[in-house]
C-alpha positions as CSV (number, residue, x, y, z in Angstrom):
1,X,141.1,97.2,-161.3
2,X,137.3,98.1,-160.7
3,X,136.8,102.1,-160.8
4,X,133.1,102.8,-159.2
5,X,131.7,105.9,-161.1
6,X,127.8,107.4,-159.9
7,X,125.8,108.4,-162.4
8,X,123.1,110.4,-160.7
9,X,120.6,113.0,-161.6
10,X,116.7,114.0,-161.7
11,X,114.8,111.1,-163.6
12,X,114.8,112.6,-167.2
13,X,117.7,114.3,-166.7
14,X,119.4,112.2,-170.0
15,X,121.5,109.9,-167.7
16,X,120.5,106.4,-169.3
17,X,120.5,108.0,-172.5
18,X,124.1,109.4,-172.7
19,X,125.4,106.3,-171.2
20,X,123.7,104.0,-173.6
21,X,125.3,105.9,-176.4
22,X,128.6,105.6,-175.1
23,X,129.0,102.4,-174.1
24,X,125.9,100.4,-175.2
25,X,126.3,101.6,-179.3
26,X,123.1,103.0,-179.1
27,X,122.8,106.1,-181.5
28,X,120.9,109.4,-180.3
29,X,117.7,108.6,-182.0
30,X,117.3,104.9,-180.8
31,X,117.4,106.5,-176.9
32,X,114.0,107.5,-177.2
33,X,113.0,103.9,-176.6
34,X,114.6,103.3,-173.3
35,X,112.5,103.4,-170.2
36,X,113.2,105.1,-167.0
37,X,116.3,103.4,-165.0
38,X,114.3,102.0,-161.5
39,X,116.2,101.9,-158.4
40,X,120.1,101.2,-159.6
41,X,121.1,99.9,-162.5
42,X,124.6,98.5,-162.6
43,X,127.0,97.7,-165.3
44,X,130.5,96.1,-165.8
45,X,132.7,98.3,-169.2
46,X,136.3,97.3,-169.3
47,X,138.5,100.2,-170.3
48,X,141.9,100.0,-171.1
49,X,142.5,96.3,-170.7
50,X,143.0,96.0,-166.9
51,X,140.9,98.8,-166.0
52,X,136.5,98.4,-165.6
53,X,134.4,101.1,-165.0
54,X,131.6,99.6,-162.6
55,X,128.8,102.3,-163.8
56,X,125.8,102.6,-160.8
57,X,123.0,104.6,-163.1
58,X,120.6,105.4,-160.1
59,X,117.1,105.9,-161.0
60,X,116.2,109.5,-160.2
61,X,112.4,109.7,-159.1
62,X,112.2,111.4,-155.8
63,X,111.3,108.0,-153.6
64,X,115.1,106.4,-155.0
65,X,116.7,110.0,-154.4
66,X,115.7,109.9,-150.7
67,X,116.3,106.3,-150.3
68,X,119.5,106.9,-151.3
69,X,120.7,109.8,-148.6
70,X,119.1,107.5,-146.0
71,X,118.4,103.6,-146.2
72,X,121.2,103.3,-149.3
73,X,123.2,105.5,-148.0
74,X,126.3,103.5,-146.9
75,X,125.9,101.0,-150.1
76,X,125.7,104.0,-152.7
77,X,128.3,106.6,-152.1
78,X,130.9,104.4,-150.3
79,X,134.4,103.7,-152.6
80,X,133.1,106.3,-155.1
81,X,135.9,107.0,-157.6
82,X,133.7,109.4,-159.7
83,X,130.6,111.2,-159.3
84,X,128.6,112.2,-162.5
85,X,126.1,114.2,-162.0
86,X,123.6,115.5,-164.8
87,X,121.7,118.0,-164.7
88,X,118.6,118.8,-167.3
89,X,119.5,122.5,-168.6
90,X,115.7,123.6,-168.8
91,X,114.6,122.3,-165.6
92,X,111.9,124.1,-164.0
93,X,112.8,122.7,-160.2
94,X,116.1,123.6,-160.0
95,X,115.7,124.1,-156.4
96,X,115.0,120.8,-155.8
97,X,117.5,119.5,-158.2
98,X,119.9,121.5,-156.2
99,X,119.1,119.8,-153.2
100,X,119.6,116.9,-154.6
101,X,123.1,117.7,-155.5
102,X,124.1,119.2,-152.6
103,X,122.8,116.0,-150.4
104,X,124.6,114.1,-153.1
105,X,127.5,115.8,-152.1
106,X,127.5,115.4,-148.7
107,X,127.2,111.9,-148.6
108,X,130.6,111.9,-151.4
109,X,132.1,114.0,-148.6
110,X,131.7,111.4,-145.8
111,X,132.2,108.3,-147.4
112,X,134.3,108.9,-150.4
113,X,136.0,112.0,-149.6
114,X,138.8,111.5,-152.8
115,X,136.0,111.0,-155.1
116,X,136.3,113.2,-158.3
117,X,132.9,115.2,-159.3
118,X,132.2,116.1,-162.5
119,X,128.7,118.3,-163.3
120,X,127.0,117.7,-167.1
121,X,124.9,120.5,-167.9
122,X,123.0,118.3,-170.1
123,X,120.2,118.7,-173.0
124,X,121.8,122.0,-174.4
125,X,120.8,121.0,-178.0
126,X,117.3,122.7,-176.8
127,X,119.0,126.1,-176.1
128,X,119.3,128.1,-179.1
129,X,123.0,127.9,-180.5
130,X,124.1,131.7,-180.1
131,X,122.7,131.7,-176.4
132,X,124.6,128.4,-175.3
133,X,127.7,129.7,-174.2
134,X,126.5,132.1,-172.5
135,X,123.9,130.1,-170.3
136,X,126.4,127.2,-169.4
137,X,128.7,129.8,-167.9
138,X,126.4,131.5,-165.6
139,X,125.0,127.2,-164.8
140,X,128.8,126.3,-164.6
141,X,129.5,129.3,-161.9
142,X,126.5,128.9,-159.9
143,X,126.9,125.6,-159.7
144,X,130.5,125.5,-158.7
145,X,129.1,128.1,-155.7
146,X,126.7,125.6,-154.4
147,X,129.9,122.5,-154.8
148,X,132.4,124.7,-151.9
149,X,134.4,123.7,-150.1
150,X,134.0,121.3,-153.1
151,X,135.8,121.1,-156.8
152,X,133.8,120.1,-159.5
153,X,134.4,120.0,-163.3
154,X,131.6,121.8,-165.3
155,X,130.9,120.1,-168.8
156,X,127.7,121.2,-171.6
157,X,126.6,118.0,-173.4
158,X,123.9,116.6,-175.5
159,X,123.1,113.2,-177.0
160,X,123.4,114.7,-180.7
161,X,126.2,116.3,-180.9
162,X,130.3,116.0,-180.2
163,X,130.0,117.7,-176.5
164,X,128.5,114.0,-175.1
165,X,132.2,112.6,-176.4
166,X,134.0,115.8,-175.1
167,X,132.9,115.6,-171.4
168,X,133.1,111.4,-171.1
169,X,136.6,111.6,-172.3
170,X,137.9,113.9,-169.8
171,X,136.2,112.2,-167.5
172,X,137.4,108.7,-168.2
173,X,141.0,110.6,-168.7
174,X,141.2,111.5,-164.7
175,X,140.7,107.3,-164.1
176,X,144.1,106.5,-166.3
177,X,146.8,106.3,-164.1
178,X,149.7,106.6,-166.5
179,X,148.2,109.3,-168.7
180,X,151.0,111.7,-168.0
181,X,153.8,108.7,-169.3
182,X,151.3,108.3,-172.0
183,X,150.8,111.7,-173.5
184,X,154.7,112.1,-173.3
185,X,155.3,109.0,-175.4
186,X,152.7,110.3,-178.4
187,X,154.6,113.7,-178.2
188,X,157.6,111.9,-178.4
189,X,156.6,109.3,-181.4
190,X,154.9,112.6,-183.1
191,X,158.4,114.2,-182.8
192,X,160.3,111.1,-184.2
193,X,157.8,110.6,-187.2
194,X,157.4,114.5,-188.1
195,X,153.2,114.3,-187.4
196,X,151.3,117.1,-187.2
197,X,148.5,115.6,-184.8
198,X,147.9,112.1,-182.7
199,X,145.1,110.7,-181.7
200,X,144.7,107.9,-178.9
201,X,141.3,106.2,-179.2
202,X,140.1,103.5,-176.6
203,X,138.9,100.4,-179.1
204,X,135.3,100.1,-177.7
205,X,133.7,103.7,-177.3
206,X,136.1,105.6,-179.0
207,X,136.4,108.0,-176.0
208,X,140.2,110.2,-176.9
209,X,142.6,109.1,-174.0
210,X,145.4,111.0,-175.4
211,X,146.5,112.9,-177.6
212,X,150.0,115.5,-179.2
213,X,149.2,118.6,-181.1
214,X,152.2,119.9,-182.9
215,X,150.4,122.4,-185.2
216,X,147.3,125.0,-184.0
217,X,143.9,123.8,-185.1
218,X,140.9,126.0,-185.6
219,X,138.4,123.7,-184.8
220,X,139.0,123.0,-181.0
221,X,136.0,120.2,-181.1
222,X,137.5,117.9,-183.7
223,X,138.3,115.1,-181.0
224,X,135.0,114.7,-180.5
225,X,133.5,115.0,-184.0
226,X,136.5,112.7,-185.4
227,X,134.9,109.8,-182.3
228,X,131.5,110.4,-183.3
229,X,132.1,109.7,-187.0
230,X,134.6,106.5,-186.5
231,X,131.8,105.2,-184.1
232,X,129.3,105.6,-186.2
233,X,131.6,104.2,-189.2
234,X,132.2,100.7,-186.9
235,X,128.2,100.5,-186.2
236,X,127.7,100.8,-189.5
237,X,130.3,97.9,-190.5
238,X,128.8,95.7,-187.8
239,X,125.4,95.9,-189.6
240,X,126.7,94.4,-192.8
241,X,128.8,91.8,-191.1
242,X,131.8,93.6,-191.1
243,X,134.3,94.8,-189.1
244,X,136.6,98.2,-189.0
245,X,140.1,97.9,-189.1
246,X,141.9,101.2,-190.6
247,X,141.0,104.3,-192.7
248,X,143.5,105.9,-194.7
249,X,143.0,109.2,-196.7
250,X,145.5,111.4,-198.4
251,X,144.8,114.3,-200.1
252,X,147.1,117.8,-201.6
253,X,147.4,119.1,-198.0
254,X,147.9,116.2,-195.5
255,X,147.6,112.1,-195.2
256,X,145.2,110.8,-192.3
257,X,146.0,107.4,-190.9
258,X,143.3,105.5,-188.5
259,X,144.0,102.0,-187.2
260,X,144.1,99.3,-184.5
261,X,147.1,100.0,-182.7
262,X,147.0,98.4,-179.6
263,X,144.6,95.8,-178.1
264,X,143.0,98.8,-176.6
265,X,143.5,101.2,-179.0
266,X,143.2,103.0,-182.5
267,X,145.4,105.5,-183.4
268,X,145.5,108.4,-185.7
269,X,147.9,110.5,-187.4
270,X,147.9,113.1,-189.5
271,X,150.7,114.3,-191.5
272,X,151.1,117.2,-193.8
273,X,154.8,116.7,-195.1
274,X,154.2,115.2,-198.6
275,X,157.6,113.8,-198.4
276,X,156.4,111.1,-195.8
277,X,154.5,108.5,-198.0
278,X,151.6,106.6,-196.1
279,X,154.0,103.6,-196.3
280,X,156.4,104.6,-194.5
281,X,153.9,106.2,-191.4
282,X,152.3,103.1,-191.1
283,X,155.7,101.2,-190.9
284,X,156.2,103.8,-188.3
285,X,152.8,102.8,-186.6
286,X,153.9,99.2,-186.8
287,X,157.2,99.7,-185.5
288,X,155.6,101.8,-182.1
289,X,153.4,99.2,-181.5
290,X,155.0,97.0,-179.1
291,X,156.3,99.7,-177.0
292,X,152.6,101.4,-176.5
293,X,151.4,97.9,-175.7
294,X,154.0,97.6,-172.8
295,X,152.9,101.1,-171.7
296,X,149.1,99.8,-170.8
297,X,151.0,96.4,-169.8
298,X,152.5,98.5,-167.0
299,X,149.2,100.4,-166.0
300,X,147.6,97.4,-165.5
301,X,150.4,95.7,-162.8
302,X,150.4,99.3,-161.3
303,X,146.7,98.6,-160.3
């Protein structure tokens, strides 16, 4: 099943950049070298087994924008599943990048009125830290004033930090058809093996598809630091010939388990009870196996 996502935005904007880092294994730093994207720029990333994310990155110097609302128009925005559209946070034309959007959205409206539209507020590394929060908010609610009648999903990113992971794996969450069977099934394998948290990873990018949280946690941007790290880790391996398989660390307050679990996934589960041995979790991890496997087995004969 072929998912069509837009990736659209002023040239500059970070649009290559962020998706070279997520599904090309680019780090942040090795971006700098990539050109400008010229015209469109497709790309086929299988997700999930059965399901590939055909990616259009559309070049965004002013001569493709318009060709895209006029010539393009039918070939660009028809049997749109997703539109991303990123927007650089210190732009000095926001006028004009507003336009843009707004004839983006139009053209969504008429020939993929179901699409999904999701908004990065990119580049926020360049705001200073304690003024972040407060500027996304006021982008996020002016920009959801110039989507209406439209919804759109407001997300802060940047290339060097965890909010890039954040914002693609919500995204990539609203393609996944079975993700409310999904999440019900780690909630109920976290209540049969007493787990304290679990973590769904897809194999290639690392992007969370799904996760249980039985205890609080004060860090609400762990996800995303845990899939920056592990991806990292795996590039790293890959360098020296090697490959990543599992991770297992165990200290006085909790065990953390990472592994391959399905053919699409890792998993990862951390336990606090010092009665449950590693051994026996990863028997428990083992034993689930098959039945998570039959899980994306039926998401792929649903598409």
């Amino acid at each position: 099943m072929r998912k069509k996502v837009l990736l659209m935005g002023k040239s500059g904007s970070g649009k290559t950049s962020m998706r070279s880092i997520i599904f090309a294994n680019y780090i942040a730093r090795d971006t700098k070298r990539l050109g400008a994207t010229i015209d469109v720029e497709q790309s086929y990333v299988r997700f999930l087994g059965n399901l590939v994310l055909n990616l259009w990155d559309c070049g965004g110097q002013e001569a493709f924008m318009e060709h895209y609302f006029t010539a393009q128009r039918d070939n660009i925005f028809r049997n749109v599943e997703v539109l991303i559209y990123v927007f650089d946070v210190e732009s000095r034309e926001f006028e004009k990048d507003i336009h843009y959007y707004q004839s983006c959205l139009e053209s969504i409206t008429q020939q993929s009125p179901h699409a999904k539209i999701f908004v990065l507020i990119h580049k926020m590394d360049l705001i200073r830290e304690d003024q972040r929060e407060a500027i996304f908010k006021a982008k996020e609610e002016e920009l959801k004033n110039y989507s209406r009648p439209l919804d759109c999903h407001c997300f802060q990113s940047s290339i060097w930090d965890e909010t890039l992971y954040k914002a693609w794996s919500q995204i990539v969450h609203k393609l996944i058809l079975n993700a409310p069977q999904l999440e019900k099934n780690l909630h109920d394998f976290a209540e049969a093996i007493e787990a304290d948290e679990i973590l769904l990873f897809e194999k290639t990018t690392f992007l969370v598809v799904s996760h249980c949280l039985k205890k609080e946690h004060s860090d609400l941007q762990r996800f995303e630091k845990i899939s920056n790290i592990i991806k990292q880790f795996k590039l790293s391996c890959s360098k020296c010939d090697t490959s990543f398989q599992s991770v297992e660390i165990k200290n006085g307050n909790y065990t953390i388990i990472i592994d391959l679990f399905t053919p699409n996934t890792y998993i990862m589960v951390i336990i606090s009870d010092p009665r449950i041995t590693p051994a026996l979790t990863n028997y428990n991890i083992k034993y689930a196996q098959k039945h998570f496997e039959n899980l994306e087995t039926s998401q792929e004969q649903r598409t």
